[in-house]
C-alpha positions in Angstrom: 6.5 6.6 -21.8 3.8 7.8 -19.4 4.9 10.5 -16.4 8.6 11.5 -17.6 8.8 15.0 -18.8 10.4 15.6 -21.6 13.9 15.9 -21.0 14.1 12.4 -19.5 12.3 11.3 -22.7 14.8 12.3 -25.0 17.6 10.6 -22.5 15.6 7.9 -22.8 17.1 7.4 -26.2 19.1 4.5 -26.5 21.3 5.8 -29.2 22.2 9.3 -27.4 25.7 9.7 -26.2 24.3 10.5 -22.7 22.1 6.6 -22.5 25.9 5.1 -24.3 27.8 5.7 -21.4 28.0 3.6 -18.5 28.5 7.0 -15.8 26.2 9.1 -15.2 26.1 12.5 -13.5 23.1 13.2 -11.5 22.8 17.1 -12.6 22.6 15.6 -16.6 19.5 13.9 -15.5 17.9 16.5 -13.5 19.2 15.4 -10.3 21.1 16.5 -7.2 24.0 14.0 -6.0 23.3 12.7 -2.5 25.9 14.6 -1.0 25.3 13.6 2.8 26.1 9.9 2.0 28.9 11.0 -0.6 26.9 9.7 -3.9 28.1 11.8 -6.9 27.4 9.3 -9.7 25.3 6.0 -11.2 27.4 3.3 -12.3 26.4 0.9 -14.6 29.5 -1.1 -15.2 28.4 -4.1 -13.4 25.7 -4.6 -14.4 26.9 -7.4 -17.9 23.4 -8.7 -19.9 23.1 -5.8 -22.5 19.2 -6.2 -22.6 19.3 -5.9 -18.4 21.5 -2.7 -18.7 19.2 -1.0 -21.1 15.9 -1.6 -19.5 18.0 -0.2 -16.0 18.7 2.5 -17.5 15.1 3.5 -18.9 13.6 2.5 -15.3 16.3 4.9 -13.8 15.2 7.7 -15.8 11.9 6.9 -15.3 12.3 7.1 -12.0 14.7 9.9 -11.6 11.1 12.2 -12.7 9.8 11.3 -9.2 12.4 10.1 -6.8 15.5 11.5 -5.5 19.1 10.3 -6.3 19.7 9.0 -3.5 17.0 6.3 -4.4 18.3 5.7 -8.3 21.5 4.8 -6.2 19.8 2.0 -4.4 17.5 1.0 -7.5 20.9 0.6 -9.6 22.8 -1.3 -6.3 19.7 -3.9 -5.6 19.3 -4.6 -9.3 23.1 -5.3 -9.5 22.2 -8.6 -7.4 19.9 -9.7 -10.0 22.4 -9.5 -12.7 24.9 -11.1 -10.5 22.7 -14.0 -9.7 22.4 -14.5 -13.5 25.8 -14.4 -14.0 26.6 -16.9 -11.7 23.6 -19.2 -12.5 22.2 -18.1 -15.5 24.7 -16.5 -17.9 22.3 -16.7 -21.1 19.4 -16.6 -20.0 16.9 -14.0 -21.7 14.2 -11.8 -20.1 11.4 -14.0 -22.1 12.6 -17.0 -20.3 12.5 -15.2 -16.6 9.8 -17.2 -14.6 8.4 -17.6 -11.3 10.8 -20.7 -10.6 14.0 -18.4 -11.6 12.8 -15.9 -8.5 12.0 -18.6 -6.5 15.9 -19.6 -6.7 16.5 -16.2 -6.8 15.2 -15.8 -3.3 17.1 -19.0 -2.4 20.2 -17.4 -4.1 20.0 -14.0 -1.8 19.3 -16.4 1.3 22.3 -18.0 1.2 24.1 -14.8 0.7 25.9 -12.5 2.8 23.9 -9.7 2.5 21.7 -8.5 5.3 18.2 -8.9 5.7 17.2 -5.5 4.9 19.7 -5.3 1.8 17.8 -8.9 1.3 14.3 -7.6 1.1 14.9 -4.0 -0.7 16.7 -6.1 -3.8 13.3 -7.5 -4.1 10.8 -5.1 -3.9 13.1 -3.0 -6.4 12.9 -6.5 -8.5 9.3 -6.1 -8.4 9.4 -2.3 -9.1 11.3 -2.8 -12.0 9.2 -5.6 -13.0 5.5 -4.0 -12.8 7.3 -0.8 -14.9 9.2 -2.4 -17.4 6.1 -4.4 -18.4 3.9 -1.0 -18.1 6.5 0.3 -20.3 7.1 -2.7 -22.8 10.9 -2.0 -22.3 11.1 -6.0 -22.5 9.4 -9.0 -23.1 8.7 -10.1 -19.4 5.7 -12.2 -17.9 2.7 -10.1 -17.4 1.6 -12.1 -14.3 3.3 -10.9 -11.2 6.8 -12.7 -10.2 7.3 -11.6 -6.5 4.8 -11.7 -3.8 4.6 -10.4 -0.4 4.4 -13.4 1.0 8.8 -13.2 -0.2 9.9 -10.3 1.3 12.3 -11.3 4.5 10.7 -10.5 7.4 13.1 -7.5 9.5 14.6 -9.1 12.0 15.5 -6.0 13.8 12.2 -4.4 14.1 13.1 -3.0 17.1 14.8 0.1 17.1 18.9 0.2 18.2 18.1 3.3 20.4 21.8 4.5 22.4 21.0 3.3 26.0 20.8 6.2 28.7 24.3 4.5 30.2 25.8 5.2 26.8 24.8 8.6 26.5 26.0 9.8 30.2 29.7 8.7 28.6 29.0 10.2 25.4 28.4 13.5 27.0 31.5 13.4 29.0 33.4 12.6 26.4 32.2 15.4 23.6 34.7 18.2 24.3 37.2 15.7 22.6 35.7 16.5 19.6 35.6 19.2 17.5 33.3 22.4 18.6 31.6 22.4 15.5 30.8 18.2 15.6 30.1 18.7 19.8 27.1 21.0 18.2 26.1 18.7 15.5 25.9 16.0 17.4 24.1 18.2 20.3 21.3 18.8 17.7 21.0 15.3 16.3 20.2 14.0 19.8 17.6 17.0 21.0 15.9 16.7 18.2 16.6 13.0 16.6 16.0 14.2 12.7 17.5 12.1 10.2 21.5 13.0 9.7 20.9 14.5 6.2 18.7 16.8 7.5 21.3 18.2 10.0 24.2 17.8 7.3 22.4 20.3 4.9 20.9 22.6 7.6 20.8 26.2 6.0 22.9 28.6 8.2 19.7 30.7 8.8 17.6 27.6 10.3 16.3 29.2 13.0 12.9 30.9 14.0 11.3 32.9 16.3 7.8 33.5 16.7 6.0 36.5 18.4 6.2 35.1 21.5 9.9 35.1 21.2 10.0 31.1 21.3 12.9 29.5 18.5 11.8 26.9 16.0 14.0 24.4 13.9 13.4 24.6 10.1 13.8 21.5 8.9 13.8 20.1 5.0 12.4 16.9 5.0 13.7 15.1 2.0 11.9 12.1 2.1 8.4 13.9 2.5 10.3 16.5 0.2 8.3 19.2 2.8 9.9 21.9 5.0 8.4 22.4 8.3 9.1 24.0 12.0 10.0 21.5 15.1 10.1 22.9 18.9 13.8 22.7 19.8 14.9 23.0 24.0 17.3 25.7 25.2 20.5 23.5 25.1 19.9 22.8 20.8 19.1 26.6 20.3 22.5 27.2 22.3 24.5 25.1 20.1 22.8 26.4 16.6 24.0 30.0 17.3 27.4 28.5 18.2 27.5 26.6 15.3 26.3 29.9 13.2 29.4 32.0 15.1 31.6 29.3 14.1 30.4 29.6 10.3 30.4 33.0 10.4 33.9 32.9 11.7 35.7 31.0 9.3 36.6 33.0 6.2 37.0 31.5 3.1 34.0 29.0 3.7 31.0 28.0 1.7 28.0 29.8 4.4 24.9 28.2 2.7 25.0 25.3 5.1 25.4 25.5 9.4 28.0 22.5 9.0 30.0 23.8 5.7 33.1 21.9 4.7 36.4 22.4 5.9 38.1 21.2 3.0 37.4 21.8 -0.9 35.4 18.6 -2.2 32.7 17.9 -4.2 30.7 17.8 -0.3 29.8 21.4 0.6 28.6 20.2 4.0 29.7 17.4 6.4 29.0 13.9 5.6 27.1 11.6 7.5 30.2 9.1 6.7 32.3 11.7 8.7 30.1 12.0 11.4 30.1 8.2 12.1 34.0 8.1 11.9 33.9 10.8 14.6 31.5 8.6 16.3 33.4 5.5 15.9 36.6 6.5 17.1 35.8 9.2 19.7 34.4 5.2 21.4 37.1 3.6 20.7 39.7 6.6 22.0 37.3 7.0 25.1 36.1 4.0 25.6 32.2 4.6 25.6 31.6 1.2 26.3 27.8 -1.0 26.8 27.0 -2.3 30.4 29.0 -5.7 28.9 31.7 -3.4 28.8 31.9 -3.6 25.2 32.6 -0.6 23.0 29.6 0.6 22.2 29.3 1.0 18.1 27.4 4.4 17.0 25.5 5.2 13.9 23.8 8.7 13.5 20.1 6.8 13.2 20.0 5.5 16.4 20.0 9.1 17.8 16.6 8.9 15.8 16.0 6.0 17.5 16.6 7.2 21.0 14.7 10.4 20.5 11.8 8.3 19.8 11.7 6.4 22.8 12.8 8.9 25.0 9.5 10.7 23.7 7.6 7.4 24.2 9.4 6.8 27.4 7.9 10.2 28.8 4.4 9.5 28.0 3.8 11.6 24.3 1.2 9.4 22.3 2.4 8.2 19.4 0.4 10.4 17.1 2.8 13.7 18.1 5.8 11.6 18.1 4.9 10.7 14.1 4.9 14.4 13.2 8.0 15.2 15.4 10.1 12.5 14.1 8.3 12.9 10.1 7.1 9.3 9.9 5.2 8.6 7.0 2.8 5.9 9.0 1.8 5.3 12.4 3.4 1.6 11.8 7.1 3.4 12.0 6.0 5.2 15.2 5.0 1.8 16.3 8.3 0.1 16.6 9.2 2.6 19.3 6.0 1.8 21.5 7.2 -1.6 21.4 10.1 -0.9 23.1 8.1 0.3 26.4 4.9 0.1 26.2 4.0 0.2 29.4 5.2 4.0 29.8 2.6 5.7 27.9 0.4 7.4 30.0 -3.1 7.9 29.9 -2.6 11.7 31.3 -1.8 12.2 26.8 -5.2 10.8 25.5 -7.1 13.6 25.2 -4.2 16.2 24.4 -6.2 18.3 22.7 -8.8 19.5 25.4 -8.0 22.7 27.5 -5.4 22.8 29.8 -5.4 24.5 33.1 -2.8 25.8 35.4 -2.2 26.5 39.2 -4.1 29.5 39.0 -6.9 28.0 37.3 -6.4 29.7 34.0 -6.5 28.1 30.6 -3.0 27.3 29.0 -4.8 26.4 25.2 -2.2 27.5 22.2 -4.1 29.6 20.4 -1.2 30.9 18.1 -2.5 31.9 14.1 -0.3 31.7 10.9 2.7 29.7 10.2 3.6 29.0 13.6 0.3 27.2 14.7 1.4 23.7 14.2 4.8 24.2 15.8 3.6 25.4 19.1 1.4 22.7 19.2 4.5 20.5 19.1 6.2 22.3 21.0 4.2 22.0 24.1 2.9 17.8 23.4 6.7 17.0 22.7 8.2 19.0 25.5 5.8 18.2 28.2 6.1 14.9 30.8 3.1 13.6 32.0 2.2 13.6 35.9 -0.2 11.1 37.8 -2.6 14.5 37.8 -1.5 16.3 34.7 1.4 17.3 32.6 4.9 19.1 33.1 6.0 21.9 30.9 9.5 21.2 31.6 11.4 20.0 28.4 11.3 16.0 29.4 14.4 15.2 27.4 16.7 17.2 29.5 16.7 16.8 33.5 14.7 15.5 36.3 12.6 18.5 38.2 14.3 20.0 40.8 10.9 20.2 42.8 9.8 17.3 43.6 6.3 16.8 44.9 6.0 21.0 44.5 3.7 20.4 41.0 0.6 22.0 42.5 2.9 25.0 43.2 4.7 25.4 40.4 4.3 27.4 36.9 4.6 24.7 35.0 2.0 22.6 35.5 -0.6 22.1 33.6 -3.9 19.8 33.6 -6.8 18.6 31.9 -10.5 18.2 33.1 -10.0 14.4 32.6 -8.2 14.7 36.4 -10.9 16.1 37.9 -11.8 13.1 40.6 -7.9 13.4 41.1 -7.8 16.7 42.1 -11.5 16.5 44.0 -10.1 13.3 46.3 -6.8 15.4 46.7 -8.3 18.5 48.4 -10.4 16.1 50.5 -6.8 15.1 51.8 -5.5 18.1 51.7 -8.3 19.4 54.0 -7.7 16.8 56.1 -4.2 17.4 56.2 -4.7 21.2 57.5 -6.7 20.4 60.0 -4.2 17.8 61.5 -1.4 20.3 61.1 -3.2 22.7 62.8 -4.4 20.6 65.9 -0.9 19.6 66.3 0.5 23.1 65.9 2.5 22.6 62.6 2.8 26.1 61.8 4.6 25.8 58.6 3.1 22.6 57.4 -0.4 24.4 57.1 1.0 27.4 55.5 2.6 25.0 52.6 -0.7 23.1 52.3 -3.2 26.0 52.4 -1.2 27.1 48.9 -1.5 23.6 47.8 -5.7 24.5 48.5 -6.2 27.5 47.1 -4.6 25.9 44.0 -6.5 23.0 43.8 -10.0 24.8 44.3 -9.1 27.5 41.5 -8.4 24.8 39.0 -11.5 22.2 40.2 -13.4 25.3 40.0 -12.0 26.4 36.5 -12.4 22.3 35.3 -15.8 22.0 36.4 -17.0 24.8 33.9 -15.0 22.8 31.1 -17.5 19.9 31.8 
């Protein structure tokens, strides 16, 4: 039994007390319980062909060496179909007699089912899993040839991203103070920064922090990479962390390893991401947050995911930074937002990396060392709009500039040498401009445009030495 350490091997045994029984604990297999989605156990009970139950339970071990609980969970739950299928259709048959024809009803079976196409497609490529191990493994005498393609998976028919529309989100806003302080905050962080709800459920209390520069950063725990990294967070998430952390801090008597502890003793240290989309569910149906068909609109922590992602794509940040915000294991899953609206990406984002200049002419390059590098990258190609001539500094998830048409005169610009022509054919104008003002006495319009000017020639002056 190749990979499994040896503590899984001998619970591996099919004649220990531990492989007998039909519950498991995670913690006796090495585990942690998925406590975000309220998972504390594997049950076998179902599951009725002896020989099928034994080989489950080798492949869960097997599995438990590399992948989380939360997984053995939906290896165990997809599998169930099989064995229900068999049941129903099948009720002797043996694993020597399992053939391509049997999946190919198989597949028929789960069509006709009620299960959803997702659920449809994840029962078999765990099918398969279980398959291609079991006969690594010899656990049972199964064709060697393969017995589900590709070509069988059910294509996702909602490949497009539920995002919460901008309408929905104005009425969510003015409806949060109906909640709880502590989910107001939650739910303030899960839409800044759009991480996935079990990374917000088990934040650490200490989760912030701060460079030299004085600048916060999110520490987050990826599970599903199984990394921990820093993410740029705006003003208005960094408010509502420390509220949440005064709140904790607060409340005697409470578990303080997590920012969202538990305000009741369960097995759940932390809040659940079940109680967060009850909160959801019926703060919408109390308030009526309602779609623009005026029907109540139905929430689910991932679309905040979701809408983070298009915002981001919305606002012009190339899909390579938005894959390492968001923790996307493939470009493909950054994709699906840029499907949504492509037409918004900008090209002002292609060549991110080159220097960037600002009003003064001066270079804006991050050249941060240590730990904190990769963060302030993201901080500033995350939190940045794009312009017709350059980029916006302002955080673009949070309001609309209150300067308009003021960019050449403000600090927070910034652009690259790839707007050079831009900025050349704008001081022509702007020339042009002065010279009308002045003929026709406009005192105050010439004083506004000889800053615009000076601006543009220190930063077509700085841009041309980049070239």
């Amino acid at each position: 039994m190749s990979n499994i350490n040896q503590k899984l091997l001998s619970l591996s045994d099919e004649n220990s007390e531990f492989f007998k029984r039909d519950i498991w604990q995670p913690k006796e297999f090495g585990s942690l319980p998925d406590t975000v989605n309220g998972m504390h156990q594997l049950n076998f009970c179902r599951i009725q062909q002896d020989w099928f139950k034994i080989a489950i339970k080798k492949f869960i071990i097997f599995q438990a060496a590399t992948r989380s609980f939360a997984s053995c969970i939906s290896y165990l739950g997809r599998l169930t179909h099989f064995s229900e299928f068999m049941i129903e259709l099948y009720p002797h048959l043996l694993p020597n007699q399992i053939t391509r024809k049997i999946i190919v009803e198989y597949i028929s079976y789960l069509a006709k089912s009620t299960l959803g196409t997702v659920t449809r497609g994840m029962a078999l490529i765990h099918l398969r899993t279980f398959h291609s191990i079991v006969t690594q493994e010899d656990w049972l005498p199964l064709p060697k040839e393969p017995l589900i393609y590709s070509s069988d998976i059910p294509k996702n028919l909602e490949r497009i991203p539920r995002y919460i529309p901008e309408f929905v989100i104005a009425q969510l806003q003015k409806k949060l103070h109906h909640l709880p302080a502590y989910m107001q905050n939650l739910i303030t962080i899960l839409l800044e920064t759009g991480r996935r709800i079990g990374e917000i459920c088990t934040l650490p209390i200490n989760c912030l922090e701060q460079d030299e520069q004085g600048d916060y950063f999110l520490t987050v725990n990826d599970k599903k990479l199984k990394k921990t990294y820093l993410i740029p967070i705006s003003d208005s998430c960094i408010k509502a962390i420390k509220a949440q952390q005064k709140i904790t801090h607060d409340e005697s008597g409470h578990n303080r390893q997590y920012l969202f502890a538990t305000r009741r003793k369960i097995k759940t240290p932390h809040v659940s991401a079940r109680f967060v989309n009850q909160s959801l569910t019926n703060l919408a149906h109390d308030h009526k947050i309602v779609d623009e068909n005026g029907e109540i609109w139905h929430f689910s922590t991932h679309q905040f995911r979701h809408t983070v992602g298009t915002r981001m794509i919305n606002a012009g940040v190339p899909q390579t930074i938005v894959q390492r915000y968001l923790g996307h294991e493939s470009p493909e899953m950054t994709a699906r937002y840029a499907h949504i609206h492509d037409e918004t990406l900008k090209a002002a984002f292609n060549n991110y990396q080159g220097k960037l200049v600002d009003i003064y002419g001066e270079s804006r390059r991050h050249n941060n060392q240590g730990d904190y590098a990769e963060a302030k990258w993201l901080q500033f190609n995350t939190m940045a709009q794009a312009l017709p001539n350059g980029l916006c500094g302002l955080p673009s998830p949070q309001q609309r500039c209150p300067h308009a048409n003021a960019c050449l005169t403000c600090v927070h610009f910034r652009t690259h040498k790839q707007f050079l022509s831009q900025h050349q054919h704008q001081l022509d104008v702007t020339n042009k401009i002065i010279e009308a003002a002045k003929s026709n006495g406009w005192q105050r319009q010439v004083e506004m445009n000889i800053s615009v000017k000076n601006n543009l020639e220190k930063i077509i002056h700085t841009l041309q030495e980049e070239k």
